[in-house]
C-alpha positions as CSV (number, residue, x, y, z in Angstrom):
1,X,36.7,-40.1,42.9
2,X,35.6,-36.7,44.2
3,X,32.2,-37.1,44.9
4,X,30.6,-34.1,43.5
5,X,31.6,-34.8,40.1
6,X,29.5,-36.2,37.0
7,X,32.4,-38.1,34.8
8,X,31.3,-38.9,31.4
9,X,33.8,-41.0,29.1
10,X,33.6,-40.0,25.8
11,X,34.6,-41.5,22.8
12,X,35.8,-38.8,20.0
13,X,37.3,-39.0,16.5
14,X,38.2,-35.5,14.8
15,X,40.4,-34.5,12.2
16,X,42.4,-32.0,14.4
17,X,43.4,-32.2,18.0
18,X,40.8,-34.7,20.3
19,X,42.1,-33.4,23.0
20,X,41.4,-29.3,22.0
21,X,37.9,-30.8,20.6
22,X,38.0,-32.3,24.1
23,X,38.1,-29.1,25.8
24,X,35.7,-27.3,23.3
25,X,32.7,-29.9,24.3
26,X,33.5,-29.3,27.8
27,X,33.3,-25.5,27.7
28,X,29.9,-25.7,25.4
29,X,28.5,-27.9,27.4
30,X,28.7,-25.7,30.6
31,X,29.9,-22.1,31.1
32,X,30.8,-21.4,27.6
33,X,30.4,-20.7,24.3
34,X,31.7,-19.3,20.8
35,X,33.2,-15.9,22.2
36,X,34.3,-14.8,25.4
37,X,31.5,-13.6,27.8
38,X,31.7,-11.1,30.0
39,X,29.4,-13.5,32.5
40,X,31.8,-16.4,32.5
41,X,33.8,-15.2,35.3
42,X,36.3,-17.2,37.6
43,X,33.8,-17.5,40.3
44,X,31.0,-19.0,37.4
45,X,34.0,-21.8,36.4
46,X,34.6,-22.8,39.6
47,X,30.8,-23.5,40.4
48,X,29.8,-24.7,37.4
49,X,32.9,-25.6,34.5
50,X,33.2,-28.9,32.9
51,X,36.5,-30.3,32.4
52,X,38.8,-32.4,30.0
53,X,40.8,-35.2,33.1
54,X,41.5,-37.6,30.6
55,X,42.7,-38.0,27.1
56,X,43.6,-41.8,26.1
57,X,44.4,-41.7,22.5
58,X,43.4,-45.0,19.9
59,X,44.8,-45.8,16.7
60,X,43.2,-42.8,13.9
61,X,41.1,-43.9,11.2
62,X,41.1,-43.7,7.5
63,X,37.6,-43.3,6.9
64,X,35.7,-40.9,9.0
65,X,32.5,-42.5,11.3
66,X,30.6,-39.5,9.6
67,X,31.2,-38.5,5.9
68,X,33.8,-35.6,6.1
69,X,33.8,-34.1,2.4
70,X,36.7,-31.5,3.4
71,X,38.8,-34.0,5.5
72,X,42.1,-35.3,4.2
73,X,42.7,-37.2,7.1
74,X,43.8,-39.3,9.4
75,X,40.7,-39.0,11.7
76,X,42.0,-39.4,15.3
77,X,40.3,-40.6,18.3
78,X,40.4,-40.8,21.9
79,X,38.7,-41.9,25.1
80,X,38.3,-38.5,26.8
81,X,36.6,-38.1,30.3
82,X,34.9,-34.9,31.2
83,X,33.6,-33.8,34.6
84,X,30.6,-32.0,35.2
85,X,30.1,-30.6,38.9
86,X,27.5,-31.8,40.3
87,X,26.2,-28.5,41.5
88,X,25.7,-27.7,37.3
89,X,23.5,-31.2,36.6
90,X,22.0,-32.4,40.2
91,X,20.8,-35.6,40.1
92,X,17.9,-35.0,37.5
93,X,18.0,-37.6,34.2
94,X,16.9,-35.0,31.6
95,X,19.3,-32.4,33.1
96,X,22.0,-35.4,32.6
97,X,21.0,-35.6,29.5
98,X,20.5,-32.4,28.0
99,X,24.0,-31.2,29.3
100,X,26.7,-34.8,29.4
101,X,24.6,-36.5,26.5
102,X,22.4,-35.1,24.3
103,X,24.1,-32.0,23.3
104,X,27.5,-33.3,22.5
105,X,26.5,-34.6,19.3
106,X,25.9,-31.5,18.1
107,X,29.1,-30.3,18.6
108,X,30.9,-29.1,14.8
109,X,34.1,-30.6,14.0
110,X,33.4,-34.5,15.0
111,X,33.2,-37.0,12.7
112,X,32.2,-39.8,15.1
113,X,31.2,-39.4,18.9
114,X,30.1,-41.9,21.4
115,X,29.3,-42.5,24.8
116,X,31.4,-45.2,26.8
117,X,30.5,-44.8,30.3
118,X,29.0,-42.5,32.9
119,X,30.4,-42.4,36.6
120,X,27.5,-40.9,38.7
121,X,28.6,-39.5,42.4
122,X,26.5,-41.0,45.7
123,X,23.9,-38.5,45.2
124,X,22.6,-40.1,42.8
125,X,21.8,-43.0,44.7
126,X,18.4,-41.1,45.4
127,X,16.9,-42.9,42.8
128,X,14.9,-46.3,43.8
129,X,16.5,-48.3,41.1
130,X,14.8,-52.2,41.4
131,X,12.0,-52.8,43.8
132,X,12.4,-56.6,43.3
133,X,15.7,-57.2,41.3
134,X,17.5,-60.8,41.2
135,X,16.6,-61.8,44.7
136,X,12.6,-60.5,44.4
137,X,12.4,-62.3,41.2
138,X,13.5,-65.6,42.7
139,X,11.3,-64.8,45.4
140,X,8.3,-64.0,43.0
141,X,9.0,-67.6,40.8
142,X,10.0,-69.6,43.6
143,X,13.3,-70.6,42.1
144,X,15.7,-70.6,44.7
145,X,18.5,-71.3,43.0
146,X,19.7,-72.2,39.6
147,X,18.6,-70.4,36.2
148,X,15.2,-68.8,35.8
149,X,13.7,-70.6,32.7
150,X,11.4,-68.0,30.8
151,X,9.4,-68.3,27.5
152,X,7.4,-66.0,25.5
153,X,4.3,-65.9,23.7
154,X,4.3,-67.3,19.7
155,X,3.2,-66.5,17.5
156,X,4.0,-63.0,19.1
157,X,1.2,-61.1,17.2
158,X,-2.1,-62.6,16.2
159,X,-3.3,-64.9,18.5
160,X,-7.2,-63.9,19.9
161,X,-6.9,-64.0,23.9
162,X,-8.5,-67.5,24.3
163,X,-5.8,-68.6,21.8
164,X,-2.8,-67.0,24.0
165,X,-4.6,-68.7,26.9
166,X,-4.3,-72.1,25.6
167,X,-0.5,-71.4,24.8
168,X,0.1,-70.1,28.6
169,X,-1.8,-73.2,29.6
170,X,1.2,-75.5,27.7
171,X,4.1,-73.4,28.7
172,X,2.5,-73.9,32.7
173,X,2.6,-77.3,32.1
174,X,6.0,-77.5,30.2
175,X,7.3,-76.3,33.7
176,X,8.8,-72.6,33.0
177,X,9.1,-70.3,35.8
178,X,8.2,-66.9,33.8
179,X,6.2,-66.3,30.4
180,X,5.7,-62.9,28.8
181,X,4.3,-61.1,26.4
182,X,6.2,-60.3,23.3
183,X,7.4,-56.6,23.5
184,X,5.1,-56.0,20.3
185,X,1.9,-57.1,22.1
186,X,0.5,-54.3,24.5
187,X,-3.3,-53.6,23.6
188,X,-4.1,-54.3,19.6
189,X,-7.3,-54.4,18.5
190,X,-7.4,-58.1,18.5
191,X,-6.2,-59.0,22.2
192,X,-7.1,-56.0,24.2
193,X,-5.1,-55.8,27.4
194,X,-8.2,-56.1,29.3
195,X,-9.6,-59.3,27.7
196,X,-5.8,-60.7,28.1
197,X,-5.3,-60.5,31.3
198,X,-9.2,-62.2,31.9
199,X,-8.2,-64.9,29.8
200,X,-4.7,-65.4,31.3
201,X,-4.9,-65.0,35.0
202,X,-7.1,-68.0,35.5
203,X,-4.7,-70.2,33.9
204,X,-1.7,-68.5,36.2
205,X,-4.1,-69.2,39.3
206,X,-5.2,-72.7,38.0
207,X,-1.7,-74.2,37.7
208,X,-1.0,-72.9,41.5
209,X,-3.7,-74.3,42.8
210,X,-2.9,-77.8,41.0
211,X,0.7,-77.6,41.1
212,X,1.7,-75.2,44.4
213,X,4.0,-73.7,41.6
214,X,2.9,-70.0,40.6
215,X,4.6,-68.9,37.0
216,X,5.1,-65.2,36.9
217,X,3.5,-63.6,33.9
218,X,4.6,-60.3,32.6
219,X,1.7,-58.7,30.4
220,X,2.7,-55.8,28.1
221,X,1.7,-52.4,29.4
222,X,3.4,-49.8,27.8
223,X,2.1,-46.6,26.3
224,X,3.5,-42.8,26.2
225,X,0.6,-41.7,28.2
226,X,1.8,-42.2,31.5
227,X,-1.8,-42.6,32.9
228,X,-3.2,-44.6,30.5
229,X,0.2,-47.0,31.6
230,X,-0.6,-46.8,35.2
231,X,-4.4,-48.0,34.5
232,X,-2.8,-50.9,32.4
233,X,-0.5,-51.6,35.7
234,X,-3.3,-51.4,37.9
235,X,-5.4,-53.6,35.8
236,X,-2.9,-56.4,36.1
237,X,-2.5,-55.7,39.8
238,X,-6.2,-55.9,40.0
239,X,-5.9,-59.4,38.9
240,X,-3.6,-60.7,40.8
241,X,-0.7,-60.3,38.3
242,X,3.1,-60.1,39.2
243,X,5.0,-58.7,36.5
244,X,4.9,-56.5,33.4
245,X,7.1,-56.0,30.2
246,X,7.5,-52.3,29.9
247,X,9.5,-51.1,26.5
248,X,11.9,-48.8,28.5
249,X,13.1,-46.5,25.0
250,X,9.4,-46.2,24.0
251,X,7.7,-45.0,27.6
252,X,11.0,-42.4,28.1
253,X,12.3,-41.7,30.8
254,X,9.8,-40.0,32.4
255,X,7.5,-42.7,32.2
256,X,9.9,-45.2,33.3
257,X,9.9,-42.9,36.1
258,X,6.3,-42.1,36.8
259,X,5.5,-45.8,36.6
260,X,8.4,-47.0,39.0
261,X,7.3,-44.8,42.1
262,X,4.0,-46.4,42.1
263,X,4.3,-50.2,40.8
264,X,3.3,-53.1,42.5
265,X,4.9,-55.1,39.4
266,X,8.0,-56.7,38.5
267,X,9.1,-54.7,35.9
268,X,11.0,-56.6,32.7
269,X,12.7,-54.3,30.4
270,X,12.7,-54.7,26.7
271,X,15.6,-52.3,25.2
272,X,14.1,-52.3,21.6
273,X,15.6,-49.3,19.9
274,X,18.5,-49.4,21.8
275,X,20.0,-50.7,18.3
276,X,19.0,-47.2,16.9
277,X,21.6,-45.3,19.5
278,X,24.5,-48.2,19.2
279,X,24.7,-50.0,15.9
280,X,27.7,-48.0,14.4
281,X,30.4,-48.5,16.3
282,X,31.2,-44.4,15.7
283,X,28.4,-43.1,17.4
284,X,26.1,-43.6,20.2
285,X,25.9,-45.1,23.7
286,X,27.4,-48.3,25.2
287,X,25.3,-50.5,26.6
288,X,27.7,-49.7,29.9
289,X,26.2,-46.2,29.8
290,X,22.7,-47.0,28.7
291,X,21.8,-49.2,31.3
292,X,22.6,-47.6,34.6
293,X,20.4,-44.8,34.2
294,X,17.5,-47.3,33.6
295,X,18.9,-49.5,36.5
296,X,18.3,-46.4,38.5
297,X,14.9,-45.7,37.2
298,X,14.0,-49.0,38.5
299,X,14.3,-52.2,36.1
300,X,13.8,-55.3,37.8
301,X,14.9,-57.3,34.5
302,X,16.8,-56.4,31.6
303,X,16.5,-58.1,28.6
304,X,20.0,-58.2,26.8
305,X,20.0,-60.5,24.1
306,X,22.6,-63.5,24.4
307,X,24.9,-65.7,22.5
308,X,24.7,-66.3,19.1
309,X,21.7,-64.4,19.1
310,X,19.3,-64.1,16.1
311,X,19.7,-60.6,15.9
312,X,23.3,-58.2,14.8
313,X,24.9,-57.9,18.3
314,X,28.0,-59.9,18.7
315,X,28.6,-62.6,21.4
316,X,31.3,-60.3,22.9
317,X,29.1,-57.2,23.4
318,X,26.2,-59.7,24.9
319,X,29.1,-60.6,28.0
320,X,30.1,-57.3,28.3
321,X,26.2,-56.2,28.6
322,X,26.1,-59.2,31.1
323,X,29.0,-58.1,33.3
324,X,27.5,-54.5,33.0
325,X,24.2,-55.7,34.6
326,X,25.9,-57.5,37.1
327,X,28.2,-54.6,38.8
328,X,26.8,-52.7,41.0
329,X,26.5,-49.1,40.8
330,X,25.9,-48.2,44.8
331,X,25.1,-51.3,46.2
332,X,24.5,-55.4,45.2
333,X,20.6,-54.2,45.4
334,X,20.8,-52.3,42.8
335,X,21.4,-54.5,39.9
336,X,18.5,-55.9,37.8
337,X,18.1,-59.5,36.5
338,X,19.8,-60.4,33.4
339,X,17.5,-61.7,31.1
340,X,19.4,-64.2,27.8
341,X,17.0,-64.3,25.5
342,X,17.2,-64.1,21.5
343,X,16.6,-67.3,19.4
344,X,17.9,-69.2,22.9
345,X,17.1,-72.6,23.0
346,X,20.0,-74.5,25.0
347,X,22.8,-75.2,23.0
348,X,24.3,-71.6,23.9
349,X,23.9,-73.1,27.8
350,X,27.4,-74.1,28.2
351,X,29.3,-71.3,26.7
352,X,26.9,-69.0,28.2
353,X,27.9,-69.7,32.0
354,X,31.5,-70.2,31.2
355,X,31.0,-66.6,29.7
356,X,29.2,-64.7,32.3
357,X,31.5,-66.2,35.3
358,X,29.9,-69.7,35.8
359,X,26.5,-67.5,37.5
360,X,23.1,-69.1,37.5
361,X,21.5,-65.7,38.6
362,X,19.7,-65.0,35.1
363,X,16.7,-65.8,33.2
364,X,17.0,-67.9,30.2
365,X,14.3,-67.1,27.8
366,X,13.4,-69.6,24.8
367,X,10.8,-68.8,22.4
368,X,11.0,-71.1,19.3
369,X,13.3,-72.8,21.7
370,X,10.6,-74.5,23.4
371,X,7.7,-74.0,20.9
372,X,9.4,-75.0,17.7
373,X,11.1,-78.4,19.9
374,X,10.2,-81.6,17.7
375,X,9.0,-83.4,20.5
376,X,6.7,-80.4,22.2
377,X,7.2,-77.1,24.2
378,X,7.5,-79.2,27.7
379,X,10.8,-81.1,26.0
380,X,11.9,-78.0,25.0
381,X,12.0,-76.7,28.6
382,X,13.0,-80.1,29.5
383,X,15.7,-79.5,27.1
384,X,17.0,-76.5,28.3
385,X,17.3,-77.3,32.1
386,X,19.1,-80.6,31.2
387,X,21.7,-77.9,28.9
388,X,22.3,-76.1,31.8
389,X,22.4,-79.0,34.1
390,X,25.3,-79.5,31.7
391,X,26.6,-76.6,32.5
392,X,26.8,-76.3,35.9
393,X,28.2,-79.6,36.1
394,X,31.2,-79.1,34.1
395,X,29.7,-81.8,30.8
396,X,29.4,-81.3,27.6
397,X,26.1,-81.1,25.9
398,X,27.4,-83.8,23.9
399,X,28.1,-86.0,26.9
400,X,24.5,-84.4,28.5
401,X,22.4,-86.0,25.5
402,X,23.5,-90.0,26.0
403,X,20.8,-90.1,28.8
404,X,18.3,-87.2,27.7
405,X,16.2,-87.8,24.5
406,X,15.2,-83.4,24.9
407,X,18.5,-82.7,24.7
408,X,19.5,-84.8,21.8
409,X,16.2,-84.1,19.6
410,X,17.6,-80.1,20.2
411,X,20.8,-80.7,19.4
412,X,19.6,-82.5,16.4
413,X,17.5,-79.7,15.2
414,X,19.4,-76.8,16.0
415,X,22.6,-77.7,16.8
């Protein structure tokens, strides 16, 4: 593709013609507008014009994605990709945003609109994207190879910092390589920030010292003052913390990027409210869209829910989240680590590597998982290594459980 061009792919249901509603976006969102301007001259396109360069029609609907009172129907849709010269955008995310993204949705006529996938040129690539990504995180846990087994901290609101302290203490023990804070946890009233991390980090440097092992621990840190974030980052860095959990829709954008140009942490994304901009399948972003402007911004790990999650997102838009992760968009570097997570507790193991192309590079994150097991949180680790054990070694968890009580006691409970 040229390399000065921004290619959005649309999806767009109208009434009328998709592919004159096609061309309508493409002038509003650039050189023109309701009337003929005396401004808009050849010389103005050429520089600056978006364009329709593809119209890939799907099968019309008889129900409009957004009430249509006047509509008769059928409402008709496409996949339409429009490109936005470079020179008009730059490589600026609000400018990407205000002009491919944002203002779409405003557009009169559509009755359902949603964004599939962004193609970004190599001048774009001047964003830092990861500092640590799948190989730093490996680096940081010492797991050279095989899965990255994560939990989290439960009950995920409530517990006084002493409390959370003695629950990091058993997870250490239970032998995970990585424990965060839950996304809601940042600095209540009841467990500052402060007196977490002081009642925390001892425990992290305890265990090392005892065990040579060092568990990464990613403290929450987010808030939509940028400054008031950074002193939460450097308060963690302070005390010889790794890692935080930064709530990517929450901070912004801008955050994301103030933050990223001057961490010292392994940043793990949480992409609550993502659900807002993608539950109806009408409107919206893909998760393929969504997540490589964030990859850019610089998220080490990216939460992403898994199979047969507890929450509403299908097993098939978990592997194609998965897959999305896992291409590049310049270079290997750039792609963050894929964290499974969401009521995970082993028996998805099996299906989940034959799923994402039989890859260990992820984090698999249990939280009632380990700490609801029947025999304790370390045989619900133990559990969930022996699952993928499993799975790398072509059994069945059936076949895995003859020899491991962990495995069985899950399969019992949950299975």
């Amino acid at each position: 593709m040229a390399d000065d061009m921004i290619r959005v792919t649309y999806r767009i249901e109208c009434e009328g013609d998709v592919g004159a509603m096609a061309a309508k976006i493409a002038s509003d969102q650039s050189t023109g507008t309701f009337t003929e301007l005396p401004g808009e001259t050849e010389a103005v396109r050429t520089r600056c014009a978006a364009r329709v360069e593809a119209v890939v029609p799907h099968e019309p609907l008889a129900v409009p994605s957004i009430p249509d009172p006047q509509g008769t129907g059928p409402w008709r849709r496409a996949d339409v990709t429009i490109a936005y010269p470079l020179e008009a955008i730059g490589t600026d995310v609000a400018a990407l945003m205000t002009i491919a993204i944002g203002g779409v949705f405003a557009v009169k006529g559509v009755t359902g609109i949603r964004v599939m996938d962004i193609d970004l040129p190599a001048a774009w690539a001047c964003h830092p994207g990861p500092q640590f990504g799948i190989a730093g995180s490996r680096r940081l846990m010492g797991v050279a190879e095989g899965p990255m087994i994560a939990s989290i901290i439960k009950p995920s609101l409530g517990l006084l910092p002493e409390e959370t302290a003695a629950v990091v203490r058993d997870l250490c023990a239970a032998g995970v390589d990585f424990i965060k804070d839950d996304e809601k946890l940042m600095s209540p009233a009841y467990s500052p920030l402060d007196e977490r991390i002081a009642a925390i980090m001892p425990v992290i440097r305890d265990h090392e010292q005892t065990t040579g092992k060092r568990v990464m621990y990613a403290f929450g840190i987010s808030s939509a003052d940028p400054d008031t974030m950074m002193r939460n980052h450097d308060r963690v860095v302070e005390a010889g913390g790794n890692a935080a959990v930064v709530n990517i829709n929450s901070i912004g954008y801008g955050g994301m990027s103030f933050l990223r140009k001057r961490s010292a942490l392994c940043l793990h994304a949480h992409r609550n409210g993502w659900d807002i901009l993608t539950r109806h399948p009408g409107l919206g972003l893909e998760f393929r869209a969504y997540q490589k402007i964030w990859r850019l911004l610089g998220v080490d790990q990216f939460q992403i829910n898994g199979i047969r999650a507890k929450y509403w997102e299908p097993d098939d838009s978990f592997v194609r989240s998965f897959a999305d992760c896992m291409t590049p968009i310049f270079s290997e570097a750039d792609r963050p680590l894929p964290v499974v997570c969401s009521g995970q507790w082993g028996g998805q193991a099996v299906e989940t590597y034959e799923r994402t192309g039989r890859t260990l590079d992820l984090m698999y994150l249990g939280g009632g998982g380990i700490h609801g097991h029947p025999m304790g949180p370390a045989a619900g680790v133990r559990a969930i290594r022996q699952a993928w054990d499993a799975a790398a070694g072509g059994m069945s968890l059936a076949d895995k459980t003859r020899d491991n009580p962990e495995l069985a006691a899950s399969l019992a409970k949950w299975g």
